[in-house]
C-alpha positions in Angstrom: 0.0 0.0 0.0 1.2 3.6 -0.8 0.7 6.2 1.7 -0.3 9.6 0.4 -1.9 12.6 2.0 -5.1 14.7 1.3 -6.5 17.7 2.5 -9.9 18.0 3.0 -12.2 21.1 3.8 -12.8 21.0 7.6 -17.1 20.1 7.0 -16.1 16.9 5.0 -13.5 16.0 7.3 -15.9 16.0 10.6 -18.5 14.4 8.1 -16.5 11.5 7.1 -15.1 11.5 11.2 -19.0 11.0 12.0 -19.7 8.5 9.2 -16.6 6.3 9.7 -17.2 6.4 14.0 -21.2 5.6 13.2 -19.9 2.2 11.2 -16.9 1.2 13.5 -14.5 2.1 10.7 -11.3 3.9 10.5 -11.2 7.1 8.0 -8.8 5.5 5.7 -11.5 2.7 5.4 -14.2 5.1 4.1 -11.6 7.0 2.0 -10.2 4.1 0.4 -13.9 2.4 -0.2 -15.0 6.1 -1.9 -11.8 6.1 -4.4 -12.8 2.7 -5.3 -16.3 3.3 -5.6 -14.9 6.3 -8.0 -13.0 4.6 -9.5 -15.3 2.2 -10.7 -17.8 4.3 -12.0 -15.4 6.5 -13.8 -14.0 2.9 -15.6 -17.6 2.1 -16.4 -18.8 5.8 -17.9 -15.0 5.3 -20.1 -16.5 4.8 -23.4 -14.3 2.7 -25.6 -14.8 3.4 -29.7 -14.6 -0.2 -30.2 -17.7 -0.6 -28.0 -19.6 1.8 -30.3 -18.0 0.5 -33.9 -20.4 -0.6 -36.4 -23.2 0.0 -34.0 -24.2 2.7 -36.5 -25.4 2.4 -40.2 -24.3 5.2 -42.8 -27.1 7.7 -43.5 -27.4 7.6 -47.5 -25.9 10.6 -48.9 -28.5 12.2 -50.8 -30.5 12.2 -47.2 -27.8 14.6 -45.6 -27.8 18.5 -45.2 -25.2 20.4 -47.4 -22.6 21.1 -44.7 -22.4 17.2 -43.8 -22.6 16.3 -47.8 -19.5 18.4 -47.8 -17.5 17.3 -45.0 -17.6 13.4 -46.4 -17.1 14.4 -49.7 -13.7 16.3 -48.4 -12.7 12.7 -46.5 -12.6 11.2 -50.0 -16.1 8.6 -49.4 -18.8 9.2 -52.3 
């Protein structure tokens, strides 16, 4: 384990105190179960462009506005 240090404003600091002494835990406890919680939710939210590839379908061409028509005819696709 790697020890680091955090500073918290004083409100969360006796609110975490409360929460931790209300469940028998120590402060590092909560702290470490909230990063993971984090960090979890952060990993899930990551969207990965494989996950959306070929979930799509081209719109036909003659079906877009101008500005779009434009912008794949300048990448080179009919």
């Amino acid at each position: 384990m790697i020890r680091t240090q955090i500073q918290l404003p004083e409100q969360d600091y006796e609110r975490l105190r409360e929460a931790a002494r209300r469940q028998h835990r120590s402060l590092a406890d909560c702290i470490r179960e909230g990063i993971g919680l984090y960090l979890a939710a952060a990993e899930r939210a990551a969207v990965d462009l494989t996950d959306v590839a070929g979930r799509f379908t081209p719109r036909p061409t003659d079906d877009l506005k101008p500005h779009d028509r434009a912008w794949i005819e300048a990448q080179g696709r009919p």
